[in-house]
Each structure stands twice: as C-alpha cells, then as structure tokens.
C-alpha positions as CSV (number, residue, x, y, z in Angstrom):
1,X,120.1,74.2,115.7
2,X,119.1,70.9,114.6
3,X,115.8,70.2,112.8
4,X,112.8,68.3,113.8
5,X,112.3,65.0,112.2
6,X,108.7,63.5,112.0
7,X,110.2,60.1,111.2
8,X,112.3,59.8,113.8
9,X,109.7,61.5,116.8
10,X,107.0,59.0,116.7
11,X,104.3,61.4,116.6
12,X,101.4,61.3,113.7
13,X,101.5,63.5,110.8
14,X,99.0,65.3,112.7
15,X,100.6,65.8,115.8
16,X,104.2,66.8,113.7
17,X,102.2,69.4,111.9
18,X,102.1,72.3,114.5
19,X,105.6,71.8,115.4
20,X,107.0,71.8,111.8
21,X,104.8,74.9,111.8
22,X,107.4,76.2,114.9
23,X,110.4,75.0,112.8
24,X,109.5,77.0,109.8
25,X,109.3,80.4,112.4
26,X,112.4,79.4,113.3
27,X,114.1,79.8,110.2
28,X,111.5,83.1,109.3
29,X,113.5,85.0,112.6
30,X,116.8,84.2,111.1
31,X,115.5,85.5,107.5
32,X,114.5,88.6,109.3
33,X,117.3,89.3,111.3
34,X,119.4,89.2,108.1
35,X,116.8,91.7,106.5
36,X,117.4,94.2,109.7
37,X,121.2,93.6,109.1
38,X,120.6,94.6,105.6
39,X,119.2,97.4,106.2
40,X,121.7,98.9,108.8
41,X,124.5,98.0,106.2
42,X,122.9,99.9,103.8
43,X,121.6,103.1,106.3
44,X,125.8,103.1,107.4
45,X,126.9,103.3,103.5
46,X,124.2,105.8,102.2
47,X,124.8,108.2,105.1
48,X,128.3,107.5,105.0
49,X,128.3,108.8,100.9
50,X,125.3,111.8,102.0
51,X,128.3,112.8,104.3
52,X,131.0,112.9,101.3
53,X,128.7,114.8,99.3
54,X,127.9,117.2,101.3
55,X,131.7,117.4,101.5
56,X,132.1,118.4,97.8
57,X,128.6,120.5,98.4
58,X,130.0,122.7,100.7
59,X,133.6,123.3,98.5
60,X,130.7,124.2,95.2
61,X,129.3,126.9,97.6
62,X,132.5,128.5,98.6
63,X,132.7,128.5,94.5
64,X,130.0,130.3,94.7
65,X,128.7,127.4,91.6
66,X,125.1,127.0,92.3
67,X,124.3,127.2,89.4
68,X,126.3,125.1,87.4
69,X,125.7,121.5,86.4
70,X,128.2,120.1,88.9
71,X,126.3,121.5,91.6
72,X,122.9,120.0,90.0
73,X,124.9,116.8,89.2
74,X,125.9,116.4,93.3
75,X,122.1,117.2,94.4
76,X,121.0,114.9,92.7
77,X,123.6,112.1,94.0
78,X,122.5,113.5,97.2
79,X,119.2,113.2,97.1
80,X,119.2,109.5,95.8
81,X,121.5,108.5,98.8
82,X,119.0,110.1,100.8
83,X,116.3,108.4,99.3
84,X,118.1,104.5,99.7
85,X,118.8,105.6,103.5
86,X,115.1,106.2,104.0
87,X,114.0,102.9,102.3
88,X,116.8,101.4,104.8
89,X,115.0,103.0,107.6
90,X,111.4,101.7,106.1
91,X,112.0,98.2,105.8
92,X,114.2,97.8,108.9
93,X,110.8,99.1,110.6
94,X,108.7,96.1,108.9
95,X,111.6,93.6,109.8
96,X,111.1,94.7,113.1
97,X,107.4,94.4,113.2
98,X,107.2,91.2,110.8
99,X,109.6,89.9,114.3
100,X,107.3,91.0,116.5
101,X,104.7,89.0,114.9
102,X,106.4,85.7,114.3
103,X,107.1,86.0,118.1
104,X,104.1,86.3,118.9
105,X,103.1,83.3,116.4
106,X,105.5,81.1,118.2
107,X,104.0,81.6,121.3
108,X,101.1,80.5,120.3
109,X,101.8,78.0,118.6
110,X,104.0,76.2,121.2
111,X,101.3,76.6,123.6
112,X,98.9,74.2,121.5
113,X,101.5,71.3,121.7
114,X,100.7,70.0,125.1
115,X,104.0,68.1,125.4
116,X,106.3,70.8,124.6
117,X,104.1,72.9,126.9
118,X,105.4,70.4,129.8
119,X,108.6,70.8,128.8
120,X,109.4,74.7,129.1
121,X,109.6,76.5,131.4
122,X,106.5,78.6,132.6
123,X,106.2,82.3,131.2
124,X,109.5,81.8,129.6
125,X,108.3,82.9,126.2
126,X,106.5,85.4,127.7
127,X,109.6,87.1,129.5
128,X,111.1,87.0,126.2
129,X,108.5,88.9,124.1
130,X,108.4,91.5,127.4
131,X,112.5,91.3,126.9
132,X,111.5,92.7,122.9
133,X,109.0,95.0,123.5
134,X,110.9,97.0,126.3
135,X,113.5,97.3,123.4
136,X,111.1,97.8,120.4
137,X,107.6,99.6,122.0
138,X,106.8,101.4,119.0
139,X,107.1,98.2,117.2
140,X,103.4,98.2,115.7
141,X,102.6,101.4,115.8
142,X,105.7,102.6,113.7
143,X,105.1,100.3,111.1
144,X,101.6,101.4,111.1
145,X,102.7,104.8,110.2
146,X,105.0,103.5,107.7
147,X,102.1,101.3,106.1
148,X,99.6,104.2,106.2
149,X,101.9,107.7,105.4
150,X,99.3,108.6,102.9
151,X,96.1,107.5,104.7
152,X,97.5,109.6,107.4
153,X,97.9,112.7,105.3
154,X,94.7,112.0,102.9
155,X,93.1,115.4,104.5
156,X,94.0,117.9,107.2
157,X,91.5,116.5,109.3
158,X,93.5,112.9,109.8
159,X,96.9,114.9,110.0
160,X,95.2,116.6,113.3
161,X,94.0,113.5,114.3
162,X,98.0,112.0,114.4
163,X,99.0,115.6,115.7
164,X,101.0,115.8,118.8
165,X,100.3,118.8,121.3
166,X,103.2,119.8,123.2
167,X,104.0,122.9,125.4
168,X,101.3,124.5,123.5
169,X,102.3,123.7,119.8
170,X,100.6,121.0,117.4
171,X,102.6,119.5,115.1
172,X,102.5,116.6,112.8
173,X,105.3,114.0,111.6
174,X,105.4,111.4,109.2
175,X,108.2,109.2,108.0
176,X,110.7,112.2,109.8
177,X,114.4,110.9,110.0
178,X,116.8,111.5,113.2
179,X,120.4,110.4,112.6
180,X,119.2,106.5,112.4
181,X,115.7,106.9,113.9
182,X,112.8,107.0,111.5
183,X,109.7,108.7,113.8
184,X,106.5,109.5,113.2
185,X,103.5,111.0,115.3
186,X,100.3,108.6,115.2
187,X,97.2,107.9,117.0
188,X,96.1,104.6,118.1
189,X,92.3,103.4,119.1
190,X,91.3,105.1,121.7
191,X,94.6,106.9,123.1
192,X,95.8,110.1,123.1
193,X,98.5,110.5,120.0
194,X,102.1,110.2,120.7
195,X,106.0,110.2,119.4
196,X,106.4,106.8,117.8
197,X,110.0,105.8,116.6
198,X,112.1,102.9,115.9
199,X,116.0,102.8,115.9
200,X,117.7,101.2,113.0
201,X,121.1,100.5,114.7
202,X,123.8,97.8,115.6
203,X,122.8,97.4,118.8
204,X,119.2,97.2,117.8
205,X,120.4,94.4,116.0
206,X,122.0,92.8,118.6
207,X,119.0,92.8,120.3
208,X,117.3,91.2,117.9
209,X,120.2,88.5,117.6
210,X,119.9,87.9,121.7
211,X,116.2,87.2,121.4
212,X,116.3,85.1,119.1
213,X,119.1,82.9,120.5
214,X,116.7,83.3,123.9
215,X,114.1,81.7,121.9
216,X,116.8,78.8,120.1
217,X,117.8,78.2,123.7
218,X,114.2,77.9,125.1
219,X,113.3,75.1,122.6
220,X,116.8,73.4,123.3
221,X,115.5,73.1,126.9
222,X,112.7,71.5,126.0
223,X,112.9,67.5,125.6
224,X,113.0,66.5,121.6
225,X,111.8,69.1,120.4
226,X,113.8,72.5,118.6
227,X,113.3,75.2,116.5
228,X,116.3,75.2,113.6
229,X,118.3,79.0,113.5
230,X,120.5,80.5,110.9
C-alpha cells in the first residue's frame, strides 16, 4: 500500500501526526503476521522431527535398549523438539494478542482524525475487530495465562481459583498442548473460570492475513488517506 506523505497532504505537522501514528500500525500488523507465520513454520518442523523420533523411539523399545545411551541420546532430541514446538505455540499466542491490540489502537486512533472519520464507512472497523474476535475469543485471556503460568501456580489456592469444574471433577491446566492448540484453564474478574485456547494453524493465519487486508482495504476507501502493508 502506499505511504502517507505529510508534504504532499497539506495538513500541519500536527494534524499529520496521528495519522503517521496509523501508518506505523500498519506496518506493526504486517510485522506480526510474519511473527504468527514464524511460529507455525516452526510448530510444522518440530512436530514434524517429534514424529521421526518417536519413530526411532519406538524401534529402541522393541530393542528392548532403554537403557543405553542411544535411547538417552533420542530423549533428549525429543524433548528439545518438544520444547521449540511449545515456544512456537507461546509466541504465536502473544502475536495474536499483540494483533488484537494494535486493532484495537487503530480504531482509536482513526476515530480521532475527523476527516478520515467522514471518509469510512460507519462501524466498518468495528465489523472487523467482531470479524477477529469470533475467530480469536480467547485472544487476551490466553496470553494472560501464558504471561502469568507461574503467578497462576504460585500456591494451591490460585490453581483452584483457575480450576475448571466439570461433570463433577476439578481440574487445572496451564500451558497444556493439543496437536497445534496451546490451552489453559483461567479465571477472569468476576466470571466463572473457563477452557481458554488458541489455535496456532495455517488457516489461523489466514485469518489473520484477511483481516488485515480488510483493514488495508478500509483505509484505501477512505479519500487520501492509507495505512502502508507488507
């Protein structure tokens, strides 16, 4: 997209400020969107290298070598593609929220510019954070969880507080890893505590890569003024 030029606008210095504020977001969603990809490249190769070990695991146990330093050799190559997958899974959950937030600080922002609130279309932006946070709902609250894993475990007191009570059974999660979902339990405020998850996956980034072309779009619309993507 093309980048906005204070020069060439007319506007003060004063007036430019605010939306070379917007132009900087711009380029943070592409930043983060490339962090998110990152991260799903790098969940598909450790899990796909967790799978060839476990491979060669299995072939040690028919051995019956347990016990030898092979075995303790492909543990530990185990464990440390285990390890990478979850910091995948961790920092694709504070792309995801950092998102959220620049969303959010768009929207703000682009509503103190009276012009450019003239020129776009009402509860556009609006329709586009609902449009990310039908997709992403645990957005804050998992990276909450991922923020505070030890806060949330400091005593067995705040680890009943983030249990979850189902068919009878409490039970607590934190940082718990299905296939490419990283899921924790956690309370927020006031309400009751729940399942919170996020899904590091292509078409989570493809989601990510639709809204912010929704957003690219928007500011197209909008007479002289734009957001610059990546």
């Amino acid at each position: 997209m093309c980048a906005f030029k204070p020069t060439a606008s007319g506007l003060s210095p004063e007036e430019s400020r605010p939306i070379l504020f917007l132009q900087a977001k711009g380029i943070l969603m592409g930043v983060l969107i490339d962090n998110f990809a990152s991260a799903n490249e790098l969940l598909d190769f450790c899990d796909a290298r967790d799978a060839e070990l476990k491979e060669e695991i299995t072939v040690l146990i028919k051995q019956d070598a347990q016990n030898s330093q092979e075995w303790e050799i492909t543990r530990a190559e185990q464990r440390k593609y285990q390890g990478w997958a979850f910091i995948a899974l961790r920092d694709a959950t504070l792309a995801i929220y950092h998102f959220r937030s620049t969303l959010y600080s768009l929207q703000a922002t682009a509503a103190s510019i009276p012009a450019l609130v003239k020129s776009l279309p009402k509860d556009a932006f609006s329709q586009i954070i609902s449009s990310f946070n039908q997709h992403f709902p645990y957005a804050v609250s998992a990276r909450h969880a991922v923020a505070h894993s030890a806060d949330m475990t400091f005593n067995e007191d705040e680890m009943q507080k983030h249990s979850v009570s189902a068919l009878g059974i409490s039970y607590f999660e934190s940082n718990g890893r299905a296939g490419r979902i990283l899921s924790h339990t956690k309370k927020e405020g006031s309400s009751a505590p729940e399942d919170v998850s996020v899904e590091v996956s292509a078409e989570s980034l493809q989601k990510l890569i639709e809204i912010k072309r929704a957003v690219d779009i928007l500011f197209l619309s909008a007479a002289n003024f734009c957001v610059p993507g990546r």
